[in-house]
The first five atom37 places (N, CA, C, CB, O) and aatype in JSON, in Angstrom:
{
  "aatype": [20, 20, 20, 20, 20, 20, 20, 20, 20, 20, 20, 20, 20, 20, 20, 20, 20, 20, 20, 20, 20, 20, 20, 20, 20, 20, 20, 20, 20, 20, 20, 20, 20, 20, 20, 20, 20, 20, 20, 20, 20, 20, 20, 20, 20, 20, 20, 20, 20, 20, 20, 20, 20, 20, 20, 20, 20, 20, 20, 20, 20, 20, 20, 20, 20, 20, 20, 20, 20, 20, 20, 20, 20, 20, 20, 20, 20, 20, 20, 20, 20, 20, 20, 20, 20, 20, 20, 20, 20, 20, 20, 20, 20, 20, 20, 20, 20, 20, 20, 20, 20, 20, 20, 20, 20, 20, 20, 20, 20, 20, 20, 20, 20, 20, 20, 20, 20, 20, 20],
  "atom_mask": [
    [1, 1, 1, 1, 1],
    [1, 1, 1, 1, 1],
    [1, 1, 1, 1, 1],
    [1, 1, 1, 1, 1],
    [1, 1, 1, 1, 1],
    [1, 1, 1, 1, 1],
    [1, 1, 1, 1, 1],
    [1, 1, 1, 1, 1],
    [1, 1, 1, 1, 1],
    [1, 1, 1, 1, 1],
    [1, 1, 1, 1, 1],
    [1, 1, 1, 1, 1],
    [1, 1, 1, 1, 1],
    [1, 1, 1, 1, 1],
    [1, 1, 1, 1, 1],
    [1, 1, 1, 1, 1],
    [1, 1, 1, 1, 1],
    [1, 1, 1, 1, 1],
    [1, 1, 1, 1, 1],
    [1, 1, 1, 1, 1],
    [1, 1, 1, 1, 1],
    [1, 1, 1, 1, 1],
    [1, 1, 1, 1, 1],
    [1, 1, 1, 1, 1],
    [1, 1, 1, 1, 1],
    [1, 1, 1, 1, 1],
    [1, 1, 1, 1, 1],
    [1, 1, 1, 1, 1],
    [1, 1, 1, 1, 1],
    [1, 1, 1, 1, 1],
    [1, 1, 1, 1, 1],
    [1, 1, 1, 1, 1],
    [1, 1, 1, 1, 1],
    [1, 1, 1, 1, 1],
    [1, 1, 1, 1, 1],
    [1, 1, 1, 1, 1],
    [1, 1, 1, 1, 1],
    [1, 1, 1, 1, 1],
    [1, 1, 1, 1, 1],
    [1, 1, 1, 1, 1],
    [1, 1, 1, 1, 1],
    [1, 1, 1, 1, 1],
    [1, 1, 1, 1, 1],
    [1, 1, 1, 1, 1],
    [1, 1, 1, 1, 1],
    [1, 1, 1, 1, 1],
    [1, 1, 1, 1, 1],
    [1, 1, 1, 1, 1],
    [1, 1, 1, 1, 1],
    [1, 1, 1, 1, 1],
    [1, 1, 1, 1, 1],
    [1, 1, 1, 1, 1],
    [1, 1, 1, 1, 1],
    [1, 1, 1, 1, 1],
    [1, 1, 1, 1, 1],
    [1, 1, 1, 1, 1],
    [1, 1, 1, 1, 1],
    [1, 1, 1, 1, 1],
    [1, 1, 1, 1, 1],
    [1, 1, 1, 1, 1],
    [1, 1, 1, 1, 1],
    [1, 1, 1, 1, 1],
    [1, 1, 1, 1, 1],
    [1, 1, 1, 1, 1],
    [1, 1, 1, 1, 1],
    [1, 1, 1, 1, 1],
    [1, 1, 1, 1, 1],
    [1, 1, 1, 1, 1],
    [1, 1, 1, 1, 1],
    [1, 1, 1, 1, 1],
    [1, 1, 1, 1, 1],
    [1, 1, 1, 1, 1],
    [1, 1, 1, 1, 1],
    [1, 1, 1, 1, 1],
    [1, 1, 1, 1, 1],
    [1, 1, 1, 1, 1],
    [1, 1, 1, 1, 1],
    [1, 1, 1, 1, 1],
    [1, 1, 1, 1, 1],
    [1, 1, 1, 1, 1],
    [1, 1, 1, 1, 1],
    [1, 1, 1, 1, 1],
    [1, 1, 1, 1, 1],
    [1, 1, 1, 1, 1],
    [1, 1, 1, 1, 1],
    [1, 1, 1, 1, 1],
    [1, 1, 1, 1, 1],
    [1, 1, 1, 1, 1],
    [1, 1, 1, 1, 1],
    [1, 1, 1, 1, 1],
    [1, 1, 1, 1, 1],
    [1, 1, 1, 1, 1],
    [1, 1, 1, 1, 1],
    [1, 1, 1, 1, 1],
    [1, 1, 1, 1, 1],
    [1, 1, 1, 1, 1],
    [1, 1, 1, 1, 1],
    [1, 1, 1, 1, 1],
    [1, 1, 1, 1, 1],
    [1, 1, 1, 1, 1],
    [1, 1, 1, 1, 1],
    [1, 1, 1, 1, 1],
    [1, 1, 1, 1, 1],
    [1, 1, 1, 1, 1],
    [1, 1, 1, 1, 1],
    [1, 1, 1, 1, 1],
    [1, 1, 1, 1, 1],
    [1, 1, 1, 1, 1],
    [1, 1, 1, 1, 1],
    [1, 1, 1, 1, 1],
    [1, 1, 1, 1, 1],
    [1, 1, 1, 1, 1],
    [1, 1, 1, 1, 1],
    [1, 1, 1, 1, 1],
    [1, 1, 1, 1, 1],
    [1, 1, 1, 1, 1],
    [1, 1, 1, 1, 1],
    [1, 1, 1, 1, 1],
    [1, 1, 1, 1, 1]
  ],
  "atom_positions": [
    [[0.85, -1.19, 0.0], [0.0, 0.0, 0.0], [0.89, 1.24, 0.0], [-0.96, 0.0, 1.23], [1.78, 1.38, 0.84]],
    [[0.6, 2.24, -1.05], [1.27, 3.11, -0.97], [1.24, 4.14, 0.31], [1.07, 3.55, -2.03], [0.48, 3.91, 1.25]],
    [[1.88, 5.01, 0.31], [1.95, 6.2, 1.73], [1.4, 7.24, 0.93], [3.7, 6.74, 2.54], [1.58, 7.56, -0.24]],
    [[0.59, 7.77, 1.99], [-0.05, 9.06, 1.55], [1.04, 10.29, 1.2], [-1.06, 9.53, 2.75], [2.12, 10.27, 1.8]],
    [[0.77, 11.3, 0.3], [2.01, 11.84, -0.64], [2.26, 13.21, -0.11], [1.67, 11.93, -2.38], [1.32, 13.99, -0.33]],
    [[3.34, 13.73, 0.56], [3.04, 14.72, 1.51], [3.94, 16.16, 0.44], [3.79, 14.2, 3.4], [4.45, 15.61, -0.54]],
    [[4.11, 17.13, 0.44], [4.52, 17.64, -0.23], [5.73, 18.56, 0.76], [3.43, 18.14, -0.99], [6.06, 18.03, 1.83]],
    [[6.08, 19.32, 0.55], [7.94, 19.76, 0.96], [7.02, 21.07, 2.06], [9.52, 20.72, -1.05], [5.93, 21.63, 1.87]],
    [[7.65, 21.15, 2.77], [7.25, 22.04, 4.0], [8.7, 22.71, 4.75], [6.32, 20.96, 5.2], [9.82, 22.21, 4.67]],
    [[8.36, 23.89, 5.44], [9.27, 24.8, 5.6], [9.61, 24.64, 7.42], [8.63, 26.33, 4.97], [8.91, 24.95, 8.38]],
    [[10.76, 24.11, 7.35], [10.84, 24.03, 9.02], [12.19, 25.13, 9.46], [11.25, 22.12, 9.61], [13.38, 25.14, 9.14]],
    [[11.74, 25.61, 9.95], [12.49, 26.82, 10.66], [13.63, 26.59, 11.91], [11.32, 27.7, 11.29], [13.18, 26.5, 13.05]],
    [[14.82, 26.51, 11.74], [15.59, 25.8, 13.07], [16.56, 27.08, 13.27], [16.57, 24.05, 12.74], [17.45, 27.54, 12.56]],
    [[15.99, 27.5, 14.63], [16.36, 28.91, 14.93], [18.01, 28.58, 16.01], [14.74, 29.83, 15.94], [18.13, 27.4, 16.33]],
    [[18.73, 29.2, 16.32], [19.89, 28.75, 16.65], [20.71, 29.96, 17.59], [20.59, 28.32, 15.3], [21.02, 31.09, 17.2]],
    [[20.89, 29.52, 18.59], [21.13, 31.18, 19.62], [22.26, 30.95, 19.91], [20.22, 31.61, 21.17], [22.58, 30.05, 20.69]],
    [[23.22, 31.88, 19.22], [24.59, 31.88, 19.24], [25.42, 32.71, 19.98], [24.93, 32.0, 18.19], [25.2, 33.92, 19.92]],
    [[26.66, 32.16, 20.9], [27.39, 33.24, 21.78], [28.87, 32.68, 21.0], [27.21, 33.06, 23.87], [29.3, 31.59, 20.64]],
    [[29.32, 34.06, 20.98], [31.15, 33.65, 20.87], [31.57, 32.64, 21.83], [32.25, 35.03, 21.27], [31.13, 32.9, 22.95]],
    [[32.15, 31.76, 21.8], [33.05, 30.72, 22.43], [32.38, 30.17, 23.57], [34.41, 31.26, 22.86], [33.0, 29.82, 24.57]],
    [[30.75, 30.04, 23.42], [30.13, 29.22, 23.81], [29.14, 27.82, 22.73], [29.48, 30.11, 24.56], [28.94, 28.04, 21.54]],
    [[28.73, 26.67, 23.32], [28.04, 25.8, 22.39], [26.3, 26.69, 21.91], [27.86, 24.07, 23.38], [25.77, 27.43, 22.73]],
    [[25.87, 26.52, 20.98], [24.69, 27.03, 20.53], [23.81, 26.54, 21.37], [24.37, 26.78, 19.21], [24.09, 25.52, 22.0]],
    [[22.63, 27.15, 21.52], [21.0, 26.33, 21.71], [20.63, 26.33, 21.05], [19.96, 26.54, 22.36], [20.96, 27.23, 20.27]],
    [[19.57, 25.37, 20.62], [19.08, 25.11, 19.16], [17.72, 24.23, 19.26], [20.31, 24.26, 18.23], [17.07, 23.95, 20.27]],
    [[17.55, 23.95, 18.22], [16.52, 22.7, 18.32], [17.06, 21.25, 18.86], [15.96, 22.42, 16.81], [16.14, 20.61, 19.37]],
    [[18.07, 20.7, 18.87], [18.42, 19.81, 19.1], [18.35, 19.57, 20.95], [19.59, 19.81, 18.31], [17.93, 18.51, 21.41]],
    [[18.69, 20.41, 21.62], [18.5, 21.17, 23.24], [16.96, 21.09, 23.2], [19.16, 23.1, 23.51], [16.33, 20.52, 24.09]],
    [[16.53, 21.52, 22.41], [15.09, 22.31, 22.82], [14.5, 20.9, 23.05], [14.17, 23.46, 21.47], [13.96, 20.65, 24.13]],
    [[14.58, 19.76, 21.88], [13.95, 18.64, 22.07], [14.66, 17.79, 23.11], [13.8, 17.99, 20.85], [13.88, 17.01, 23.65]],
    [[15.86, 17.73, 23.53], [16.01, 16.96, 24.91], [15.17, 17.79, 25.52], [17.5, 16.8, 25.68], [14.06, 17.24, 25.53]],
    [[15.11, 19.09, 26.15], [14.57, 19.46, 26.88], [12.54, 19.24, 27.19], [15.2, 20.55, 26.63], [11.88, 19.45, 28.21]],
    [[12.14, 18.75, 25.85], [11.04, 18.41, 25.89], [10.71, 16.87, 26.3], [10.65, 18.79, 24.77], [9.7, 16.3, 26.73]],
    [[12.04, 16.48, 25.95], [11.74, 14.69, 26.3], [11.96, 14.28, 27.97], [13.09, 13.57, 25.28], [11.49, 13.32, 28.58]],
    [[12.86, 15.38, 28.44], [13.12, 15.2, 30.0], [11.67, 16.12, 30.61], [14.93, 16.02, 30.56], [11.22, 15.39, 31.5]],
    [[11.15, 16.85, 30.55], [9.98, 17.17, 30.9], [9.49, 16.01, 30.31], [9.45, 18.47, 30.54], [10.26, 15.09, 30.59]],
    [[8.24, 15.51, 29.39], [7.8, 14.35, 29.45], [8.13, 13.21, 30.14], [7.79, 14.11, 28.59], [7.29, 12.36, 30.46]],
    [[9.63, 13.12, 30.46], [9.79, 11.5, 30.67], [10.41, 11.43, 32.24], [11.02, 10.68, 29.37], [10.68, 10.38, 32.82]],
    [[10.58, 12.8, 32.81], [11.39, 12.97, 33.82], [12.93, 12.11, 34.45], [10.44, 12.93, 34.61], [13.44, 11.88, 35.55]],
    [[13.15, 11.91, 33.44], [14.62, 11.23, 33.32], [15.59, 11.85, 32.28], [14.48, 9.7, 32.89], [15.11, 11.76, 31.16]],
    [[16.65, 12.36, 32.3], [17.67, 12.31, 31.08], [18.08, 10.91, 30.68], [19.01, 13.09, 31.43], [18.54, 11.04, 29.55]],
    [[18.15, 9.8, 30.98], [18.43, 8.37, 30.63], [16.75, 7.97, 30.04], [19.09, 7.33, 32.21], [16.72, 6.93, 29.39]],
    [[15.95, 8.39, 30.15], [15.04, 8.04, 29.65], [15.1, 8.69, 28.17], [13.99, 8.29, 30.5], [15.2, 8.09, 27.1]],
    [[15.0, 10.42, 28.44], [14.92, 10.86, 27.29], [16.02, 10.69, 25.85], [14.77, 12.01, 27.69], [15.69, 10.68, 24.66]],
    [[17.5, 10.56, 26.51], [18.61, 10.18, 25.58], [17.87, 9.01, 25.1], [20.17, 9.87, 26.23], [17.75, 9.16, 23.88]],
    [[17.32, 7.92, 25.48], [17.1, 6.77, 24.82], [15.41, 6.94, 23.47], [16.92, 5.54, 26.33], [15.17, 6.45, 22.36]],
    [[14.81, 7.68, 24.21], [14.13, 7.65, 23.03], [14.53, 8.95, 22.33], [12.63, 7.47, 23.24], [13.47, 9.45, 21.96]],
    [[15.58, 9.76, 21.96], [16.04, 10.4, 21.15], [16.99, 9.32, 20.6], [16.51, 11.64, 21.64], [17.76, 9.9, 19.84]],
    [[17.22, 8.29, 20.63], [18.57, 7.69, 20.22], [19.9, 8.14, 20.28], [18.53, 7.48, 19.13], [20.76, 8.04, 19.41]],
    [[20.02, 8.75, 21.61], [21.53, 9.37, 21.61], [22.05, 8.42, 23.15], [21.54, 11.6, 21.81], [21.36, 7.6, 23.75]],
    [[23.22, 8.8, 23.42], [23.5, 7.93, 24.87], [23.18, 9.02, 25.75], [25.2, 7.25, 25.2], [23.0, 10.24, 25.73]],
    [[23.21, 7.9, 26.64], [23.36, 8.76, 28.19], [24.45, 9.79, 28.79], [23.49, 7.75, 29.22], [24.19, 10.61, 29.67]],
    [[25.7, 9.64, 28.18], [26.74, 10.7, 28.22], [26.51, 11.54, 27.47], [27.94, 10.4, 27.99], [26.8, 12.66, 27.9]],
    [[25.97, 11.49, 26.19], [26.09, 12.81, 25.59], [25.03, 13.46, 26.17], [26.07, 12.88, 24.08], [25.37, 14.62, 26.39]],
    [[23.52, 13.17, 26.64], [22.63, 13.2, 27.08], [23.38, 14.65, 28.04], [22.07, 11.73, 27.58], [23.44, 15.87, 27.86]],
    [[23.82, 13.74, 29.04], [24.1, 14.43, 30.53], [24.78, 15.59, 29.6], [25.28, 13.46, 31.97], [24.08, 16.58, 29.38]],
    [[25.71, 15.56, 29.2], [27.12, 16.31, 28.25], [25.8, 17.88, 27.85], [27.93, 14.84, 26.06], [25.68, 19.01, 28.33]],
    [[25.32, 17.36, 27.11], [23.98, 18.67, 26.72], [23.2, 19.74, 27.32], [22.95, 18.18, 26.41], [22.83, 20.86, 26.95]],
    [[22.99, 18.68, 28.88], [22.23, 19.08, 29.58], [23.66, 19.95, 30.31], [21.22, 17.92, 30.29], [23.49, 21.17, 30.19]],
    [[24.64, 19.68, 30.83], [26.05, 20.58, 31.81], [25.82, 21.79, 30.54], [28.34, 19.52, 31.95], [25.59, 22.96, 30.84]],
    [[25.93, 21.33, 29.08], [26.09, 22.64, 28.55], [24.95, 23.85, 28.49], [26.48, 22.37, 27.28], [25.29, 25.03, 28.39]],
    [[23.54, 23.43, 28.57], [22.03, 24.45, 28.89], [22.66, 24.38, 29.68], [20.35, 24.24, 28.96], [23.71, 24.88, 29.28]],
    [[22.86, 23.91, 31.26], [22.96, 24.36, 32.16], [23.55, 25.55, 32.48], [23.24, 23.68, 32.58], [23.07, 26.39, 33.24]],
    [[24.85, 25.62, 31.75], [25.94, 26.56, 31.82], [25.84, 28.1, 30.83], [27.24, 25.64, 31.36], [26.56, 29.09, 30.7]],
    [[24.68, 27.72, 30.3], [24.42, 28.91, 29.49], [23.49, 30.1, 29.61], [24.13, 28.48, 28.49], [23.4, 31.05, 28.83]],
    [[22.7, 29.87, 30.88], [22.15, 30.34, 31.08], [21.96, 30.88, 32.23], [21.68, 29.96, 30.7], [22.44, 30.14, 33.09]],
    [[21.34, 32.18, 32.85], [21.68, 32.74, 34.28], [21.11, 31.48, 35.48], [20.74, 34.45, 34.51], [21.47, 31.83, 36.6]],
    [[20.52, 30.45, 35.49], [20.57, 29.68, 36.37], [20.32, 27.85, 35.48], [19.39, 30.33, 37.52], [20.37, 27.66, 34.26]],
    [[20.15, 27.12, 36.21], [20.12, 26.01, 35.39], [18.39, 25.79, 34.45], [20.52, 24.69, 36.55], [17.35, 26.43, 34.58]],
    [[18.66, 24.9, 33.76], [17.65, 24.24, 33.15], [16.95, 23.38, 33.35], [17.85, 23.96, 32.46], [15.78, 23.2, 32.98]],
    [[17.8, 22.63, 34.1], [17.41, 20.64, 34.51], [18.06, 20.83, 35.82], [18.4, 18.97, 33.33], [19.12, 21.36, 36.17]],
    [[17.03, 20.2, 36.47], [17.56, 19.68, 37.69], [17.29, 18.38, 37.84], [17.14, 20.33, 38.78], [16.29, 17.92, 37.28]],
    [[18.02, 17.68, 38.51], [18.38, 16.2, 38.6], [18.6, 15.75, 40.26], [19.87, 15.94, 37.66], [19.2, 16.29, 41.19]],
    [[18.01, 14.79, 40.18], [18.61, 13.9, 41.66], [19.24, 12.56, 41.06], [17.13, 13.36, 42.97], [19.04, 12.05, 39.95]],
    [[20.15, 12.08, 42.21], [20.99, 10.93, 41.65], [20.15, 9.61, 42.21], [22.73, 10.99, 42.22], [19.29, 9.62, 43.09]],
    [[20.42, 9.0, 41.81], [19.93, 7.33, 41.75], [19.82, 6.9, 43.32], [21.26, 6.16, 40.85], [20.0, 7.62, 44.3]],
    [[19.55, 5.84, 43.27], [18.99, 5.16, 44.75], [18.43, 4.37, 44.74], [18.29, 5.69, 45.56], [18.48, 3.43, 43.95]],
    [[17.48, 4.6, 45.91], [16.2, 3.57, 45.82], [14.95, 4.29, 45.23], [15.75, 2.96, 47.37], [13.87, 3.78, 44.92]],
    [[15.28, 5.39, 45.17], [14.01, 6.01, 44.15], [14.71, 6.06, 42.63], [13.43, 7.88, 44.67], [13.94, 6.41, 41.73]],
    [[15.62, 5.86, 42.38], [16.23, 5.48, 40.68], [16.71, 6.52, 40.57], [15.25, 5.14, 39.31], [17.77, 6.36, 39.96]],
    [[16.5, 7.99, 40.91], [16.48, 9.28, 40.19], [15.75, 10.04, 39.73], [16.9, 9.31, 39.48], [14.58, 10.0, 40.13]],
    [[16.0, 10.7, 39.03], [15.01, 11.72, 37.82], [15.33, 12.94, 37.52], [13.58, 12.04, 38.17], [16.07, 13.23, 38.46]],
    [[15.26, 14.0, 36.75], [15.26, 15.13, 36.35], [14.27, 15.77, 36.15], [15.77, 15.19, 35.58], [13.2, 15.16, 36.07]],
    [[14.29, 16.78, 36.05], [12.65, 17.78, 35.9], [13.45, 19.25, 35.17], [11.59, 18.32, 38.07], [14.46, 19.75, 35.68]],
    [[12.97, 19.63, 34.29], [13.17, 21.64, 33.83], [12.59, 22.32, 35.13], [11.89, 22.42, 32.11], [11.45, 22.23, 35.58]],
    [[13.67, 23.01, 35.62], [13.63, 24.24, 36.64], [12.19, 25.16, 35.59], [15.69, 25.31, 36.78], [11.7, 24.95, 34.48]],
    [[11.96, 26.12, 36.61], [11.06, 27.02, 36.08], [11.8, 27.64, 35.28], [10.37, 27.85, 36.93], [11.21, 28.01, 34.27]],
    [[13.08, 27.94, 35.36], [13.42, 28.6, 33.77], [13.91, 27.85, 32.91], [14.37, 29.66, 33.68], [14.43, 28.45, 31.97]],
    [[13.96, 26.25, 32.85], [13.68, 25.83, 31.69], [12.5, 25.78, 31.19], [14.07, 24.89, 31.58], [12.36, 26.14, 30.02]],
    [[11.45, 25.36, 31.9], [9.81, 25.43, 31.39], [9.94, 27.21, 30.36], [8.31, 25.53, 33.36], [9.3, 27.51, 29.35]],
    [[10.89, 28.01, 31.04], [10.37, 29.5, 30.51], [11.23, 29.34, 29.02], [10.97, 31.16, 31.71], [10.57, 29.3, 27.98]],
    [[12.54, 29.26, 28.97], [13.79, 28.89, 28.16], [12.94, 28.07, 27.28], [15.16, 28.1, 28.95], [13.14, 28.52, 26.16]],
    [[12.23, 27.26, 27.21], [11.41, 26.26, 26.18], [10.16, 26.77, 25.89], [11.14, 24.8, 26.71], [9.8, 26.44, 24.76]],
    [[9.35, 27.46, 26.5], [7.74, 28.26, 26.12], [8.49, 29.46, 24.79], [6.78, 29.5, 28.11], [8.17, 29.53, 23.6]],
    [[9.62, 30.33, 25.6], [9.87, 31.18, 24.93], [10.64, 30.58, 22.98], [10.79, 32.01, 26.08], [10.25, 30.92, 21.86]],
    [[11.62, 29.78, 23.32], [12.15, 29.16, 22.21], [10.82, 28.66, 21.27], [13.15, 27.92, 22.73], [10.92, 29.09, 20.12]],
    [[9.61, 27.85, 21.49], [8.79, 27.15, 21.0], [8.12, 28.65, 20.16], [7.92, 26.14, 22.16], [7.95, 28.69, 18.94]],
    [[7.85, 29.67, 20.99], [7.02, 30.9, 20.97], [7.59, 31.79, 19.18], [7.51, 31.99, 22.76], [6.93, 32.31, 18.29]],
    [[9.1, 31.56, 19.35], [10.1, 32.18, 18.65], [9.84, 31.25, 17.16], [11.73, 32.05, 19.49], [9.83, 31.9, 16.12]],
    [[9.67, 30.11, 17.11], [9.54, 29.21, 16.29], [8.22, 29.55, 15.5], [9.61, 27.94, 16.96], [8.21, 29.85, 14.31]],
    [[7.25, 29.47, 16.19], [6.23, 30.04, 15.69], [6.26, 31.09, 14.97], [5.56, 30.23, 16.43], [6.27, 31.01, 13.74]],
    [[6.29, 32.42, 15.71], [6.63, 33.91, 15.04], [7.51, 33.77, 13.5], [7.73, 34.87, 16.27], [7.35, 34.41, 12.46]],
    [[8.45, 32.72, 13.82], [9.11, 32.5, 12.34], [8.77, 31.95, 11.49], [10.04, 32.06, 12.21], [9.34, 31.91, 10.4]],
    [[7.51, 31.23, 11.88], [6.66, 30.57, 10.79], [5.71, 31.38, 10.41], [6.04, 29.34, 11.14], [5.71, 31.45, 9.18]],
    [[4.64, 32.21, 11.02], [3.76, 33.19, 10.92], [4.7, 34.64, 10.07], [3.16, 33.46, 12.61], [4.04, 35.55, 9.57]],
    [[6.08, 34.66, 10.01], [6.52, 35.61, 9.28], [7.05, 35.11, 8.09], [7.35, 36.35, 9.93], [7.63, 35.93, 7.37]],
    [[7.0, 34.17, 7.81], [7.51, 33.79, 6.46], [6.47, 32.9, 5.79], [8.92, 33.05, 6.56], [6.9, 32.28, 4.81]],
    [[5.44, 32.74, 6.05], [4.31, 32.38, 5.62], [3.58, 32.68, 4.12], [3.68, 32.82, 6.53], [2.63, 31.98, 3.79]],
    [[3.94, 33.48, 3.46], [3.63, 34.01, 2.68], [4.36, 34.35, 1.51], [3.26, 34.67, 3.17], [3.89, 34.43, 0.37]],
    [[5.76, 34.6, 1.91], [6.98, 34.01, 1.05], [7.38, 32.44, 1.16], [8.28, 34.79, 1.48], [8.3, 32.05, 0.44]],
    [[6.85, 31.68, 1.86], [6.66, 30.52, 1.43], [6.05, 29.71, 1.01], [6.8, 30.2, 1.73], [6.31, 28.52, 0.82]],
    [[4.76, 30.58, 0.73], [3.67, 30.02, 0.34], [4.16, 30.27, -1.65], [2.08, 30.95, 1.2], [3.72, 29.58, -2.56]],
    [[5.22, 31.54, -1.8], [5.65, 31.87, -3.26], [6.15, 30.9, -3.17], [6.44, 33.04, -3.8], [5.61, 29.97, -3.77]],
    [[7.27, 30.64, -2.46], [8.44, 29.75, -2.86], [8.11, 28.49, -2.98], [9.52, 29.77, -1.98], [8.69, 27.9, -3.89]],
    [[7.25, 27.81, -2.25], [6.23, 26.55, -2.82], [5.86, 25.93, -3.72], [5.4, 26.57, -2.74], [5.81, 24.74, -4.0]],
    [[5.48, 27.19, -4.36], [4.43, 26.76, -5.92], [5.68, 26.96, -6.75], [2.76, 28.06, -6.54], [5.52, 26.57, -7.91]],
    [[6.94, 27.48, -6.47], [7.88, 27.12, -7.43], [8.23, 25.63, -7.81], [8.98, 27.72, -7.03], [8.32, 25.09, -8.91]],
    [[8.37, 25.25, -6.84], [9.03, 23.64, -6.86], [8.02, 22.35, -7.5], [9.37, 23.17, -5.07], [6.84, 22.25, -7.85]],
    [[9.1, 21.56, -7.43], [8.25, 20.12, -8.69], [7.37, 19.79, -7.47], [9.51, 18.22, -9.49], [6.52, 18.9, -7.54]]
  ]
}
């Protein structure tokens, strides 16, 4: 059975850059959505398909980029652990998601030209 036939769409990957620091990006933004959902960074690295070191590795770098952390974490035990987004990651991710939008609602219309160009 064939797949329904989807046509080319415009995804916007916005990217917040400091001199001689690592970017935030979409790639952050979605750990950061999978550790809110899953309240684990070992959870979320795994259904992103990345490891658990680089996982943690991502999260030290949001952490460090911003005036307080992103993720907070407890270590393992008899309760296993977990992580959760501080209130300014919940804010750091409303606002990023917010930004994404606006860039779709502004180019909407030049992409709606640039569209009907293509096969």
């Amino acid at each position: 059975m064939a797949g329904k036939k989807t046509g080319p769409v415009l995804v916007p990957r916005l990217r917040v850059v400091q001199a001689g620091k690592p970017p935030f990006g979409p790639g952050k933004a979605e750990l950061l959505e999978y550790i809110a959902a899953t309240g684990s960074i070992r959870t979320a690295a795994q259904e992103m398909d990345m490891s658990y070191p680089r996982a943690w590795s991502l999260v030290r770098e949001m952490n460090a980029l911003f005036t307080a952390p992103l993720v907070a974490g407890t270590r393992g035990g008899g309760s296993g652990g977990g992580a959760e987004l501080t209130p300014l990651g919940e804010q750091v991710l409303q606002l990023y998601h917010r930004m994404e939008r606006a860039c779709e609602e502004a180019t909407a219309a030049d992409w709606m030209a640039l569209r009907a160009l293509l096969h």
